[in-house]
N, C-alpha and C positions, 0 to 999 in steps of 0.2 A: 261587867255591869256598869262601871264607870261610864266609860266609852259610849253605850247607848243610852245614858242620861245625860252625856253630854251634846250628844248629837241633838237632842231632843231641844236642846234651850235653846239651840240658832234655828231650829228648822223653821221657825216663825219668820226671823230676819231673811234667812235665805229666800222664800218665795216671795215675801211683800219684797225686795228689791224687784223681780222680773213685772209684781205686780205695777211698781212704781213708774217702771222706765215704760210699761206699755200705757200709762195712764200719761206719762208725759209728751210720749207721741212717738216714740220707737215701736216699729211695727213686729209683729208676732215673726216674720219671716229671719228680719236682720236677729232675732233673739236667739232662733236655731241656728242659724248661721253660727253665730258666737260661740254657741257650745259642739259645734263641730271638731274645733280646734282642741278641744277641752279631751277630747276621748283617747290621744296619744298620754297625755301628762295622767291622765285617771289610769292608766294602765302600767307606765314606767315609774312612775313615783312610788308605788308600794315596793318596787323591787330596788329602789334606790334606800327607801326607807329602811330594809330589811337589817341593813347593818347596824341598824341604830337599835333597833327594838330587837335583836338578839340577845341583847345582854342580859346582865343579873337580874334590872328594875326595868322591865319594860315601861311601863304604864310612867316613867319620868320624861319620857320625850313627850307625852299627851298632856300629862301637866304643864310643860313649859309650854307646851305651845298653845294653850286657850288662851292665854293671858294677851296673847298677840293678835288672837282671831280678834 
């Protein structure tokens, strides 16, 4: 339940950025470009992650890391 409330309070910040940078003059094309590269790391990272979130307290590697986001 955590997790999806926490997703929830950036999702504002996460799209006003794409909205910002195309309001600044970055064109819609170079934006998908950008997240092309993104689709390897969105796939390898959970399986890297895995070792971490096996343990006793999962949900302690999600608390440490908001404070960073």
């Amino acid at each position: 339940m955590y997790v999806c409330q926490q997703q929830m309070g950036f999702a504002a910040a996460d799209h006003v950025t794409s909205l910002k940078l195309i309001e600044g003059g970055v064109p819609k094309e170079n934006l998908a470009l950008m997240a092309i590269p993104l689709v390897p790391v969105d796939i390898i990272l959970p399986i890297l992650i895995t070792r971490f979130t096996s343990r006793h307290r999962p949900l302690d590697v999600v608390l440490r890391s908001v404070p960073m986001r």
